[in-house]
N, C-alpha and C positions, 0 to 999 in steps of 0.2 A: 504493500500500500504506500501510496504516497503522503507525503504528510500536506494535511489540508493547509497550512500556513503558511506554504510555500509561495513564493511571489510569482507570479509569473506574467509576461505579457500579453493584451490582449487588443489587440484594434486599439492601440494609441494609450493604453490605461496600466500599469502597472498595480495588478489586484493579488489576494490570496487567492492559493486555487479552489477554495470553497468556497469564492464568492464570480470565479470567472466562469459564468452560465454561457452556454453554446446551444442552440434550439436542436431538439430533437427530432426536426424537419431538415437538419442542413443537408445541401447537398452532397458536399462529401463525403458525410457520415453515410451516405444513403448508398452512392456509386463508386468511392475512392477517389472523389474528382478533387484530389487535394498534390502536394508534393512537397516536398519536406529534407532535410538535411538532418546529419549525426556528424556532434564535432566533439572535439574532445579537449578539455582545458586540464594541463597539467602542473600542481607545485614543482617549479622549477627554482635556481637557486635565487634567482631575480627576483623570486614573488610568484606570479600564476600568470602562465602564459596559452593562448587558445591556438591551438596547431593549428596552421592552416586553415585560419579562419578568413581571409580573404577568397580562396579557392572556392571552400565551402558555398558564399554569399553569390559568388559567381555561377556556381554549376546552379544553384536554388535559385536566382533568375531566369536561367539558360530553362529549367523544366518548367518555370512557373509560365514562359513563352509558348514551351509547346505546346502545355495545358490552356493556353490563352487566359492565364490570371494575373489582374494587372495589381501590379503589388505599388502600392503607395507608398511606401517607403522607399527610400533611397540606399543604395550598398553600403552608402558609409552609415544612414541610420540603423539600419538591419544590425552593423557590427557595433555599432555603440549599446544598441540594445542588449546583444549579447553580455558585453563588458559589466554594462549596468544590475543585470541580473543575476553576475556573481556575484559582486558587488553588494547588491540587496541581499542575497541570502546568505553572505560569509563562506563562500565556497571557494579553497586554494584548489582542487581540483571539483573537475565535475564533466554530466555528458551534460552536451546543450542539445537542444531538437527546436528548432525551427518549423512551422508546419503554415503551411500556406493553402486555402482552401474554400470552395464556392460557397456562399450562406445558405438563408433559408427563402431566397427569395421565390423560389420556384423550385419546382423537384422534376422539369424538364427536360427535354436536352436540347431547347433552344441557344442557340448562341446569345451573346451579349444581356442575357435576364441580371443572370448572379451577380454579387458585389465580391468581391475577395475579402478576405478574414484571411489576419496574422495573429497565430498565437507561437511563442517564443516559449519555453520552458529550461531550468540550469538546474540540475539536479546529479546527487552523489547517485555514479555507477559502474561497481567495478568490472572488472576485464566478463564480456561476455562469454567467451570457450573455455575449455579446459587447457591446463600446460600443454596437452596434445591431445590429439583428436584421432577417435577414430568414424570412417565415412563407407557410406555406399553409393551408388549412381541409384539416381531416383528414378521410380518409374514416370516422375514428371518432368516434360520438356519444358525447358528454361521458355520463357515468352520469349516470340518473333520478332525480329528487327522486321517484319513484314506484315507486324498487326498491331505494331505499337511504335513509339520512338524510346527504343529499349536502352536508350543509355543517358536519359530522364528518370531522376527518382520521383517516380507519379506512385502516390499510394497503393493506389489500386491492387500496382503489379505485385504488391507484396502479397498479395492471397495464395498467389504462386509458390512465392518462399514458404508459405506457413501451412501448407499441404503439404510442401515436400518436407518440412521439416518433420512434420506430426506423423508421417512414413518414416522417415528415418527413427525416429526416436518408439516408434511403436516397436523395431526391430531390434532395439537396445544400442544404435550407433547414435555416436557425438552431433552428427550431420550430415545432412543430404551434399552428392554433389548432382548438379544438374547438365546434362547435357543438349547443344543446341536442336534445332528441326533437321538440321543433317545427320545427328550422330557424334559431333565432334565435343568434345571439355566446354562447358562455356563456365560456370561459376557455382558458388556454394549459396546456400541458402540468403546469406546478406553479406558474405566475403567473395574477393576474387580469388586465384588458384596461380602458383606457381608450382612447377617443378625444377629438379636441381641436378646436374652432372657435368661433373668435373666439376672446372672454374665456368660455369654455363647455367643462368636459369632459363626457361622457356615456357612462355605464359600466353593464354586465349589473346589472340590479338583484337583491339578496339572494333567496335560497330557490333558486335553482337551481346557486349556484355555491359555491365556500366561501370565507367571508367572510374576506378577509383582514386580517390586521391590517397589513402596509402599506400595503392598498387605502387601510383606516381613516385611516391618518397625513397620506395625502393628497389625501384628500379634503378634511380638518382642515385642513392646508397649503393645501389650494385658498381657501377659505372664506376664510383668512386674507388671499387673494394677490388676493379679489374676486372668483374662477370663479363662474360660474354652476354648481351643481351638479344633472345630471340622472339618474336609474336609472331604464333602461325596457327592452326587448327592443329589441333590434338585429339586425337582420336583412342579409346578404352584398350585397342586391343596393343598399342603401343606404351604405357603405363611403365611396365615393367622394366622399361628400359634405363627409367631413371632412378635414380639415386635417393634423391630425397625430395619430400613435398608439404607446401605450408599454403595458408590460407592468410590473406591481410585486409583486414577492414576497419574501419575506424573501434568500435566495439570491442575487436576481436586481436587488433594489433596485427600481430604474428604469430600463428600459432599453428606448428609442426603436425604434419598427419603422420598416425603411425601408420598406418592400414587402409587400401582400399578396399572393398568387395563391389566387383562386376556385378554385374545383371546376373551372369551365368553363375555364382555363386563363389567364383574362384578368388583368392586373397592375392592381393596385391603388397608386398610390408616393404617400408621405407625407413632408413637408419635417420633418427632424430637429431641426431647431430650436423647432420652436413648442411641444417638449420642453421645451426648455432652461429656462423660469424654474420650474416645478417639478419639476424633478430638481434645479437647484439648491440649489432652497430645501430638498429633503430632506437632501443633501449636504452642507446648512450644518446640518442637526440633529444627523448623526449624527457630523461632525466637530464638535459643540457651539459653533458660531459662532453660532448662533441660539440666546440664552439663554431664550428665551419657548418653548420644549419638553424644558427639564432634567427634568422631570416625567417624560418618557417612560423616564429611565436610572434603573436600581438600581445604586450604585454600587458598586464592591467594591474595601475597604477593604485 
């Protein structure tokens, strides 16, 4: 449960969340005609800094476009807000969710009816996965770059995630991994997917999955650490060929798979170590031990 005296933002108003009412006509709530962002503010030595919270604000206009929601705020007020609501609630770290969505003016699907609703939310929460994870391919296919603009975080498509998760975890695995309408790797249930061999990761390349900005960091990390960097289709029955495999998302960070299972039932095991130098080199970013990515934090003063 959330605690009700939490501050949170609402269409211009900085309320408790027991007093920020949302009609239970809205649209969103009805269709997922909403989109939304997960960002992550960490105690860092400087005070509390919000990773990649310019990125964040950007990708959350880029979906709020596709979705045709015109957000009245402005980037720089979107991240003042954020700021603010650490702020208000005394939080050195915390997840923020931004969530941008149609009201209750109609429950149609005419264009130009709704009005857009922002509610902002900073609240403590720790690392989403386990230290490692064990995964299956799900019997559900990741949404189409051919029935949706799939590299938009539009709420909706998370119904997606949350079917395949509630299969994975019916089976006793950590997480689903989902593959695209061809066959090939696309992503985990709210993380992207890298694989590891040699000095080489090689990870779903963009357009059919949604680009994350952790993926981004570490890739940037890889680059830095010597990786060879690959994006190409990846297909289940080549798996075995790598070395080791981890999953990155804001939530989730980085976190090592031990275990695939195929469809066919077959184990796929991955040594958790060949993890280990970039998760740590992320783990030196966001704990600021690494001064060569201070760039990534807005700090809050």
């Amino acid at each position: 449960m959330f605690d009700k005296n939490l501050i949170v933002y609402l269409n211009g108003e900085y309320l408790k969340l027991k007093d920020a009412n949302i009609s239970p006509m809205t649209h969103g709530l009805h269709y997922g005609t909403g989109v939304f962002e997960g960002i992550r503010a960490y105690k860092i030595k400087n005070g509390t800094g919000i990773f990649r919270l310019q990125e964040h604000t950007d990708r959350l206009f880029y979906s709020a476009d596709k979705l045709g929601l015109e957000i009245g705020e402005t980037k720089d007020e979107i991240n003042e807000i954020c700021k603010t609501l650490m702020q208000k609630n005394n939080l050195e770290s915390a997840y923020i969710r931004p969530l941008i969505f149609f009201d209750d003016s109609s429950l149609g699907m005419k264009i130009g009816v709704n009005k857009t609703s922002v509610l902002i939310a900073a609240f403590p929460w720790p690392k989403y996965l386990a230290d490692e994870v064990s995964v299956k391919i799900s019997p559900f296919t990741r949404i189409s770059e051919k029935s949706t603009v799939c590299d938009a975080k539009i709420s909706g498509h998370y119904t997606n995630s949350f079917m395949a998760t509630a299969d994975a975890k019916k089976d006793n695995f950590d997480e689903p991994l989902l593959l695209d309408h061809q066959g090939a790797v696309a992503e985990g249930s709210v993380a992207n997917i890298f694989f590891v061999k040699d000095k080489k990761i090689i990870t779903p390349q963009k357009g059919k999955i949604l680009a994350g900005i952790t993926r981004n960091s570490i890739i940037e990390l890889a680059r830095d650490l010597e990786y060879e960097i690959v994006e190409r289709e990846i297909f289940p029955e080549e798996l075995g060929n790598f070395e080791g495999a981890f999953f990155t998302g804001t939530a989730s960070e980085v976190t090592p798979i031990a275990k695939i299972v195929l469809e066919d039932g077959s184990e796929i095991l991955f040594d958790t170590k060949t993890v280990d130098e970039l998760k740590n080199a992320f783990t030196d970013v966001i704990s600021e031990n690494s001064i060569d990515h201070r760039k990534w934090f807005t700090i809050i003063v």
